[in-house]
TORLO-436055 format. One record per residue: x, y, z of N, C-alpha, C in turn. Coordinates in steps of 0.1 Angstrom, whole numbers, plus 2048, in hexadecimal, padded with zeros to 3 digits. Layout:
<guvexs>
@nX: X | nY: Y | nZ: Z | caX: X | caY: Y | caZ: Z | cX: X | cY: Y | cZ: Z
...
</guvexs>
This chain:
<guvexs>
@nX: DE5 | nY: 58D | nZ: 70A | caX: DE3 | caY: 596 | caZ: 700 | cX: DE9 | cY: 5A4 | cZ: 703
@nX: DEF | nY: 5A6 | nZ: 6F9 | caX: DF5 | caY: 5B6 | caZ: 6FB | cX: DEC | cY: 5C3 | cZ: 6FE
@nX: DF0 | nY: 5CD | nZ: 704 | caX: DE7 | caY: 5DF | caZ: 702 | cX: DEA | cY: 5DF | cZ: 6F4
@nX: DE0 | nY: 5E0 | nZ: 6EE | caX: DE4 | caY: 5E8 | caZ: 6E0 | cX: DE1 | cY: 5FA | cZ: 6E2
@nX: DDF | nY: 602 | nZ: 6F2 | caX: DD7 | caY: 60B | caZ: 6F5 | cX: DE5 | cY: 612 | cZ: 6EF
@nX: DDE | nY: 621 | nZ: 6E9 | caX: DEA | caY: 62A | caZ: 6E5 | cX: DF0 | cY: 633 | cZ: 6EC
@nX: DFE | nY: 637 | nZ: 6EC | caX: E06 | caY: 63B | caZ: 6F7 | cX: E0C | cY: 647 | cZ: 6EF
@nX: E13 | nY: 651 | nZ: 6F2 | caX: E18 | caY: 65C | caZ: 6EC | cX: E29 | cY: 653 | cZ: 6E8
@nX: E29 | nY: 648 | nZ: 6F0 | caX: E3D | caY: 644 | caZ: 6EA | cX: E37 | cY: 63C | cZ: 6DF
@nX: E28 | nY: 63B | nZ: 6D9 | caX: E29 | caY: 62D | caZ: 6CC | cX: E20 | cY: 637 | cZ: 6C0
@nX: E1E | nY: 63F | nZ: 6C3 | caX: E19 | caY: 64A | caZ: 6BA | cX: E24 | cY: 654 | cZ: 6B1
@nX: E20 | nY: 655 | nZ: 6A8 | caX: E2D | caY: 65D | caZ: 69F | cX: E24 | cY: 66A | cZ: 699
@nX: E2D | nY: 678 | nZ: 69E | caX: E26 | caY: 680 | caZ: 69B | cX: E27 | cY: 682 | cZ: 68A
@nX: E1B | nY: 689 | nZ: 684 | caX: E15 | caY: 68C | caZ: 677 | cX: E1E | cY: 699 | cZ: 671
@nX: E24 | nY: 697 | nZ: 66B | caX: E2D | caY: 69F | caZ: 662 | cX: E24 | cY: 6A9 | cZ: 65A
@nX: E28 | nY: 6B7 | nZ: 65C | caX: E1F | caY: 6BD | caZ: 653 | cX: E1E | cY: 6BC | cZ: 649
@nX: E12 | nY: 6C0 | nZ: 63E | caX: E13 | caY: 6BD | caZ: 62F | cX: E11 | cY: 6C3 | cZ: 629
@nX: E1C | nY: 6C9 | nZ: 622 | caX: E17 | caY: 6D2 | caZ: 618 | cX: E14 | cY: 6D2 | cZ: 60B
@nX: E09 | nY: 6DE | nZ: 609 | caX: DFF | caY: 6E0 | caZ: 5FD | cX: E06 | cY: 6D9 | cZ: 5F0
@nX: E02 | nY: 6D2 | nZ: 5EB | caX: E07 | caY: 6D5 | caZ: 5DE | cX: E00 | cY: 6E0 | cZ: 5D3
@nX: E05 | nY: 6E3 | nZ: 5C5 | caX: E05 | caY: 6EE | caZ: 5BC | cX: DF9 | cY: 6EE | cZ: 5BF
@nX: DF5 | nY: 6FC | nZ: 5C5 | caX: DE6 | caY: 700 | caZ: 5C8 | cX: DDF | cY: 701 | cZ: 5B7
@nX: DDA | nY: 6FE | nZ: 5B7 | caX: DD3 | caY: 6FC | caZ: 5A3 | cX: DC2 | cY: 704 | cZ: 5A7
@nX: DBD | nY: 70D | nZ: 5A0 | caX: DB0 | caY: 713 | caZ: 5A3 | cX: DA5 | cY: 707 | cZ: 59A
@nX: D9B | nY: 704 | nZ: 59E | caX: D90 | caY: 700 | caZ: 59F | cX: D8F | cY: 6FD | cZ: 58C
@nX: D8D | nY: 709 | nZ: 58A | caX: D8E | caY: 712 | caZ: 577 | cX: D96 | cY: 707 | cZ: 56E
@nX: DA5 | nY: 70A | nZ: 572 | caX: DAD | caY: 702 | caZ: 56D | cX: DAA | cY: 6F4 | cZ: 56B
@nX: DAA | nY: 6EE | nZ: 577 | caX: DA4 | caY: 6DF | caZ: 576 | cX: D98 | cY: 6D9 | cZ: 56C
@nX: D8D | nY: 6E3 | nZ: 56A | caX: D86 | caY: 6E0 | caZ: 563 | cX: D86 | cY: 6E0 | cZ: 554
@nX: D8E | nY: 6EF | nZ: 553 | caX: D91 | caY: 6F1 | caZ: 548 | cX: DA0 | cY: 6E4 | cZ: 543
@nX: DA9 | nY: 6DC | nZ: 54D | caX: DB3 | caY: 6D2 | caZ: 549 | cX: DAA | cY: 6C3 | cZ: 546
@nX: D99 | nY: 6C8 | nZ: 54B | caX: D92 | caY: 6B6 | caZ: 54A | cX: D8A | cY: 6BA | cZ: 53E
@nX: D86 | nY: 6C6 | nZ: 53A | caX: D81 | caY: 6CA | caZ: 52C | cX: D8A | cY: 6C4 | cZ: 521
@nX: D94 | nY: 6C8 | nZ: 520 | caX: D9A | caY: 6C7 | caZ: 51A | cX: DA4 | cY: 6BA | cZ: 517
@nX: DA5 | nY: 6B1 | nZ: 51E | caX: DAA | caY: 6A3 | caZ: 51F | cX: D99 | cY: 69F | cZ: 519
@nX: D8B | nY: 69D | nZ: 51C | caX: D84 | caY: 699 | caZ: 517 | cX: D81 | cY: 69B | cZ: 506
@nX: D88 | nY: 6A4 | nZ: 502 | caX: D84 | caY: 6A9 | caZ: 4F4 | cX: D91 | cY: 6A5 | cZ: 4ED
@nX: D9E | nY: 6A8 | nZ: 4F2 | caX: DA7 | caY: 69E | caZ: 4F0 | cX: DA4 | cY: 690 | cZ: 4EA
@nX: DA1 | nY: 687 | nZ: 4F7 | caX: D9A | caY: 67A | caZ: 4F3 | cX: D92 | cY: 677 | cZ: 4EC
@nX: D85 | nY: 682 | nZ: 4E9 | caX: D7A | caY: 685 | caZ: 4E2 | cX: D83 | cY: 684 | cZ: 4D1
@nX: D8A | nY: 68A | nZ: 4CD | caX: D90 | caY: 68C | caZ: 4C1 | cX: D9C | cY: 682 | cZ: 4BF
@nX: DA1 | nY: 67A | nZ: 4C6 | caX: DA8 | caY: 673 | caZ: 4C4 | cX: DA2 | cY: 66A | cZ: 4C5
@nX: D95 | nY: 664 | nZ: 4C6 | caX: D8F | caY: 657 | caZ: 4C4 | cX: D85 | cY: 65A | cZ: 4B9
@nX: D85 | nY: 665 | nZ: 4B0 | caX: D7B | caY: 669 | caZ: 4A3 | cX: D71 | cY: 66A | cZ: 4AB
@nX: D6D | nY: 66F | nZ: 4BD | caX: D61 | caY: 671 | caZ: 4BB | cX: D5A | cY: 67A | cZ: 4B7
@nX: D53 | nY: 683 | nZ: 4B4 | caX: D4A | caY: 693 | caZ: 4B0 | cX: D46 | cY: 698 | cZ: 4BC
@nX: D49 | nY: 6A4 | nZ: 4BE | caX: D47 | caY: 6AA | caZ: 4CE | cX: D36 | cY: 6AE | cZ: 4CB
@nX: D33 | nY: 6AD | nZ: 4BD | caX: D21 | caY: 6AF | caZ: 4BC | cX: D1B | cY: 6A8 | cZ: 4BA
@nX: D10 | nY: 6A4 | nZ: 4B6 | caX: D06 | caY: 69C | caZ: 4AC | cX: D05 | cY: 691 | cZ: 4B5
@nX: CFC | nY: 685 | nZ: 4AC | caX: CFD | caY: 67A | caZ: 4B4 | cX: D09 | cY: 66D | cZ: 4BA
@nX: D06 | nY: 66C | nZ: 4C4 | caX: D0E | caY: 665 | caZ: 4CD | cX: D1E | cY: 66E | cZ: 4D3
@nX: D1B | nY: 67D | nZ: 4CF | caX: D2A | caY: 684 | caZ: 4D0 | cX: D29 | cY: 685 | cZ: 4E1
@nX: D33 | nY: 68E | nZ: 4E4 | caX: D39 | caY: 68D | caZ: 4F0 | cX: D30 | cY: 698 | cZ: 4F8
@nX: D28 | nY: 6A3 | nZ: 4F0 | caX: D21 | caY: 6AA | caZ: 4FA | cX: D16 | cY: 6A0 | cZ: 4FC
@nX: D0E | nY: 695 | nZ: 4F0 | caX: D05 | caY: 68F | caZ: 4F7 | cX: D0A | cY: 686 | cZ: 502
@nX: D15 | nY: 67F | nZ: 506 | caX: D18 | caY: 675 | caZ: 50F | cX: D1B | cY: 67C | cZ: 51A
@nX: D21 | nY: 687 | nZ: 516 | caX: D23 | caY: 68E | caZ: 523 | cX: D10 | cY: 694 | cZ: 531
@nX: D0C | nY: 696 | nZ: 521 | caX: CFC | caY: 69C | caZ: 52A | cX: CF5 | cY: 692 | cZ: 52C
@nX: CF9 | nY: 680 | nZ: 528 | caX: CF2 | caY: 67A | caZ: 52C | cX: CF6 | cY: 671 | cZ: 539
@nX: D05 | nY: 674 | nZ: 53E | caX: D0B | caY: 66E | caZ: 546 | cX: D06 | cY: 67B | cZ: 553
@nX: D09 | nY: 687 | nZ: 553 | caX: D04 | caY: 698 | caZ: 557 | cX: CF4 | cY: 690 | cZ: 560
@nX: CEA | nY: 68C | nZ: 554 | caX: CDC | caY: 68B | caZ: 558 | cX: CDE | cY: 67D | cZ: 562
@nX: CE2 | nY: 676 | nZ: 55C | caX: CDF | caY: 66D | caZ: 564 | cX: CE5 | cY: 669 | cZ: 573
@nX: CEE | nY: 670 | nZ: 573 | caX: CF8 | caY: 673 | caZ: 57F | cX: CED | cY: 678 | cZ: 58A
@nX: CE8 | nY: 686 | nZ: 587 | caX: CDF | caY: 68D | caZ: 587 | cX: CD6 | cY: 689 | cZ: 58E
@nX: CD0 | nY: 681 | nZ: 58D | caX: CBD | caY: 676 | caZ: 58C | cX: CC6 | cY: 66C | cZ: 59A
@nX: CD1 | nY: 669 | nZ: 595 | caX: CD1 | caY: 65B | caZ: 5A4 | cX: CD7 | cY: 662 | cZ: 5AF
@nX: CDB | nY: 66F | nZ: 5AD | caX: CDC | caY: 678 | caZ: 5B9 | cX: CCA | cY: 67C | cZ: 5BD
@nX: CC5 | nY: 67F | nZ: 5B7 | caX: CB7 | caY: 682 | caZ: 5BA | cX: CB5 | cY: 673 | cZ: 5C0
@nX: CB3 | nY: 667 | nZ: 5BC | caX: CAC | caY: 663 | caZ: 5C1 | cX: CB3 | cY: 65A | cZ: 5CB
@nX: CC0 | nY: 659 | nZ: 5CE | caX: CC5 | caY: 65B | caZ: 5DD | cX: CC1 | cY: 663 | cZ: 5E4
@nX: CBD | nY: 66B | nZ: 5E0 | caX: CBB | caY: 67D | caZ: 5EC | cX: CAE | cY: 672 | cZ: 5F3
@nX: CA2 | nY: 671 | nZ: 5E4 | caX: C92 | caY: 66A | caZ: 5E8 | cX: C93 | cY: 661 | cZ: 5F2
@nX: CA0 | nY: 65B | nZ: 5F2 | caX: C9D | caY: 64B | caZ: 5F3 | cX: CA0 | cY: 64A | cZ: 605
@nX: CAE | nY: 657 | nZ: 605 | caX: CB4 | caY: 65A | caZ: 614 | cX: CBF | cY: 64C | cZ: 616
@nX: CC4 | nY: 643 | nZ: 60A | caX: CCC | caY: 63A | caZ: 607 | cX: CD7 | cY: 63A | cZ: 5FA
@nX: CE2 | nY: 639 | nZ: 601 | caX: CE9 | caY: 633 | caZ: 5F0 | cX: CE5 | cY: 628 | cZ: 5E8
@nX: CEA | nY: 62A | nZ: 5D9 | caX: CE5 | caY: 61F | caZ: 5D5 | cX: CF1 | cY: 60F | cZ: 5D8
@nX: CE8 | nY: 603 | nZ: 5DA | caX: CEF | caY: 5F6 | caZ: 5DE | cX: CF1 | cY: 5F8 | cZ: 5EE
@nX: CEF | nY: 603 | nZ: 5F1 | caX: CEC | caY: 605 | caZ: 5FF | cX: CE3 | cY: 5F9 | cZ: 607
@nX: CEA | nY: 5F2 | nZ: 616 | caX: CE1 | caY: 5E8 | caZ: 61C | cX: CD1 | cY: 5ED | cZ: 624
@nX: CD5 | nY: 5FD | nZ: 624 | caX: CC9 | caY: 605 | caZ: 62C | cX: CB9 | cY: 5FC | cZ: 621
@nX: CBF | nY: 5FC | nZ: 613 | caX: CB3 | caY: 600 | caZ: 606 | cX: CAF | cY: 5F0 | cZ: 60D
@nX: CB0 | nY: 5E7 | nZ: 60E | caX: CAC | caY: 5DA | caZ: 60F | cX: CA1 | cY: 5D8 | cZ: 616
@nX: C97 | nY: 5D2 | nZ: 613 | caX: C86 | caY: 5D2 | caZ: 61E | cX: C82 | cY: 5DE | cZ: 624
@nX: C86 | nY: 5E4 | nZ: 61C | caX: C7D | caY: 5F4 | caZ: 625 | cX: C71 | cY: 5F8 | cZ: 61D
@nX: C70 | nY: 601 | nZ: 620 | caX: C64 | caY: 604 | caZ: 61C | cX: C64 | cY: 608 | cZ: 60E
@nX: C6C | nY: 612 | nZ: 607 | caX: C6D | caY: 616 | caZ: 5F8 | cX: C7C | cY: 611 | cZ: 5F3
@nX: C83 | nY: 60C | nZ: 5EB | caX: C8C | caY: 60D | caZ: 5E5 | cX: C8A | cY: 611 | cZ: 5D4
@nX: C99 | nY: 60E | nZ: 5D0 | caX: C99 | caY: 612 | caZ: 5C2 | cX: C94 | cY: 604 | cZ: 5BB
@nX: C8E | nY: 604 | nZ: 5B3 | caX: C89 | caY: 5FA | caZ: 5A8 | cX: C8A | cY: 5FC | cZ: 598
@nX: C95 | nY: 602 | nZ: 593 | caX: C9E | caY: 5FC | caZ: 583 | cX: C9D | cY: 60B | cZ: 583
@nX: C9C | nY: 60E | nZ: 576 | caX: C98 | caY: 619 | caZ: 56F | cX: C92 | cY: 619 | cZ: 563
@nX: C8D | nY: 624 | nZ: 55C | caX: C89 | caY: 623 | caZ: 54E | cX: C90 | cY: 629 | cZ: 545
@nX: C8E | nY: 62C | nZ: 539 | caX: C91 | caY: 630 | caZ: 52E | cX: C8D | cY: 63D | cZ: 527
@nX: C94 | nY: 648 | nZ: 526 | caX: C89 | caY: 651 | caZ: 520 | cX: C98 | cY: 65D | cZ: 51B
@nX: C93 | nY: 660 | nZ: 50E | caX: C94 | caY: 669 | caZ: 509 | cX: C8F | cY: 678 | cZ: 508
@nX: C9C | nY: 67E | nZ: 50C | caX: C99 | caY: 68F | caZ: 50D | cX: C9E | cY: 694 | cZ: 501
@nX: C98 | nY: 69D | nZ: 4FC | caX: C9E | caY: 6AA | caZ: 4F3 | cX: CA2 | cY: 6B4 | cZ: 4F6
@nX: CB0 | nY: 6B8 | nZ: 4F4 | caX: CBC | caY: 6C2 | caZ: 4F9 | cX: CC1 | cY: 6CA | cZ: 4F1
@nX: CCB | nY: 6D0 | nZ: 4F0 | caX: CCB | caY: 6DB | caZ: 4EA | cX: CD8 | cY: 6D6 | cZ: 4E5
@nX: CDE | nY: 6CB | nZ: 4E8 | caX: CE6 | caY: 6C5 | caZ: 4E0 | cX: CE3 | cY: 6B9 | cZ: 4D6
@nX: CD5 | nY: 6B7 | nZ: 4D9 | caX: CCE | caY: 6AB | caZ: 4D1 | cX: CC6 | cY: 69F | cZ: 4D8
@nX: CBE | nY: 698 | nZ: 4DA | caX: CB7 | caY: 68E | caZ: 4E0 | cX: CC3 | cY: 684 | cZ: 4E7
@nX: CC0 | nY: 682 | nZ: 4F2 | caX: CCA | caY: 67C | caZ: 500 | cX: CC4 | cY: 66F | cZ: 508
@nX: CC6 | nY: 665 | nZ: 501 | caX: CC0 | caY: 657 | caZ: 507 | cX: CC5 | cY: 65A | cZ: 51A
@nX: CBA | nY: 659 | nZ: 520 | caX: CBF | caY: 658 | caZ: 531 | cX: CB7 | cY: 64A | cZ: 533
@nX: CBC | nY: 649 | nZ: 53E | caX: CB3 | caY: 63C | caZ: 548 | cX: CB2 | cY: 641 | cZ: 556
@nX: CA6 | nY: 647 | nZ: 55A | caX: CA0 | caY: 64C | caZ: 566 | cX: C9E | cY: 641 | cZ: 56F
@nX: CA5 | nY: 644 | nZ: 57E | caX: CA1 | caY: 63A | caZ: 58A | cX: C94 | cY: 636 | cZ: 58D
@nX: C8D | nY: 630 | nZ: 590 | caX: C7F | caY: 62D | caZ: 59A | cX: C7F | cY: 628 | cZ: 5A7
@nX: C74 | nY: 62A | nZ: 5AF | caX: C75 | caY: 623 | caZ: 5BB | cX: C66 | cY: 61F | cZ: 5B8
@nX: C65 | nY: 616 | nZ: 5C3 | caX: C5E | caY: 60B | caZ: 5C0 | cX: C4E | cY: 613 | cZ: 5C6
@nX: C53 | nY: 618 | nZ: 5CE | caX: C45 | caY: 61F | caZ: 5D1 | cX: C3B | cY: 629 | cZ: 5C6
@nX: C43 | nY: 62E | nZ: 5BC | caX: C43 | caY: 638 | caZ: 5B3 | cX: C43 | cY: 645 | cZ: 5B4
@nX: C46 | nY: 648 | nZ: 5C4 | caX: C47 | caY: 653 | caZ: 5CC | cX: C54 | cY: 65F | cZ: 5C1
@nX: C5B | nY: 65D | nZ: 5BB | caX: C67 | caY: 664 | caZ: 5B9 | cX: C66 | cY: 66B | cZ: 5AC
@nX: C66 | nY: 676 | nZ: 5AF | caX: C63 | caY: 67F | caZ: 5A6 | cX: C72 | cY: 68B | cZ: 5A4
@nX: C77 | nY: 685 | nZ: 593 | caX: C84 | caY: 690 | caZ: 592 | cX: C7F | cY: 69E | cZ: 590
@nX: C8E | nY: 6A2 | nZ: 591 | caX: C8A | caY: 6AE | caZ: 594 | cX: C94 | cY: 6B5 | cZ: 589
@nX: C9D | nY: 6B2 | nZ: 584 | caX: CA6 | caY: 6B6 | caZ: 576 | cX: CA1 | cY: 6B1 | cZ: 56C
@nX: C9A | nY: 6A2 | nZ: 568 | caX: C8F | caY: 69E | caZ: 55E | cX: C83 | cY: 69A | cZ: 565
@nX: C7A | nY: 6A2 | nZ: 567 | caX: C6F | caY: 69E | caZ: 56A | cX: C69 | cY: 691 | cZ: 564
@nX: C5E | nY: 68F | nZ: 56A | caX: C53 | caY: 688 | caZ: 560 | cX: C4B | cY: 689 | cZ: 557
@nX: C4B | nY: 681 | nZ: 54C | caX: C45 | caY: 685 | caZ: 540 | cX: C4D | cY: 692 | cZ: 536
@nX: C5A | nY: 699 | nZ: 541 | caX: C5F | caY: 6A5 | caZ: 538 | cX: C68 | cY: 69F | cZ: 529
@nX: C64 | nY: 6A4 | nZ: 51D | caX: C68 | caY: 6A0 | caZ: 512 | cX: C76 | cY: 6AB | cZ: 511
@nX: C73 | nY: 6B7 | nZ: 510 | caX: C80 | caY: 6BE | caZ: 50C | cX: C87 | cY: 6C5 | cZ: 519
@nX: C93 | nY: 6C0 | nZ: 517 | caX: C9D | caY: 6C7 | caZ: 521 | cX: CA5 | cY: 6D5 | cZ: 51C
@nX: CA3 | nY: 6E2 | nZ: 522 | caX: CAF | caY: 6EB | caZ: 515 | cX: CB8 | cY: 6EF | cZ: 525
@nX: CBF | nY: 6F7 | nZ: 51D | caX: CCA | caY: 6FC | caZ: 52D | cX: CD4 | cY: 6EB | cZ: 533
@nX: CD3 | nY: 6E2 | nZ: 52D | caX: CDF | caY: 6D9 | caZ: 52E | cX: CE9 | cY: 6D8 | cZ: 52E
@nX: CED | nY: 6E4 | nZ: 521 | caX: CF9 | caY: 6E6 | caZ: 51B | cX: D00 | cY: 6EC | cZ: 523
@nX: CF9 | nY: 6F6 | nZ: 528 | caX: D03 | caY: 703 | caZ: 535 | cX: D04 | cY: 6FA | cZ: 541
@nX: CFB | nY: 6EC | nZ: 544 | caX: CFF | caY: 6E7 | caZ: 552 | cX: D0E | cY: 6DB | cZ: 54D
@nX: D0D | nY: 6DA | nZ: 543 | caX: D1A | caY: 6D1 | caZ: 53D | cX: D25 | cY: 6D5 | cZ: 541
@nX: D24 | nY: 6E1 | nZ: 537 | caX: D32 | caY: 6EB | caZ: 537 | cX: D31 | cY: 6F1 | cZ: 540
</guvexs>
């Protein structure tokens, strides 16, 4: 069996690399704003009302939201091998409707089996959500 041990004659030094077009932060969001609303109007969606793009947006926003929380709870990712026979894992979610300032927003909130996990962007039992709009945009 050969040394596969590494030697300075089988090593190739790393070419510097430079930046490409430094782009500010701003820009970028303002080029994903605007490709969404793009698509948004080229597929007849409504950026308001029901099923429009600010609701999908705040309900993609919340729920993102909630399995970051309850990864934080849980101290596991989700499909993670840690969650398996331990002590708490995640067990489904539920259903619940918030009212927002862009219109009522079907979510599905994580659970853990213990019932230990309490959110903290939609609480429990909270019916109306306002200030959504400003965490969207």
């Amino acid at each position: 069996m050969e040394d596969a041990s590494v030697t300075s004659n089988n090593v190739t030094k790393a070419e510097p690399v430079e930046p490409s077009e430094t782009v500010p932060s701003k820009s970028v969001d303002d080029r994903l704003i605007d490709e969404l609303v793009g698509r948004a109007q080229a597929e007849g969606l409504q950026l308001t009302g029901e099923g429009g793009l600010l609701q999908q947006l705040t309900k993609r926003l919340l729920e993102s939201a909630l399995e970051g929380e309850i990864t934080d709870h849980l101290g596991y990712d989700k499909h993670d091998p840690a969650g398996k026979n331990g002590r708490n894992s995640r067990n489904g979610t539920r259903a619940k409707t918030v009212l927002t300032d862009v219109g009522p927003v079907k979510i599905t909130v994580p659970r853990d089996r213990e019932g230990s996990f309490e959110p903290k962007i939609v609480k429990k039992r909270q019916k109306r959500l306002s200030g959504v709009d400003e965490m969207v945009i």
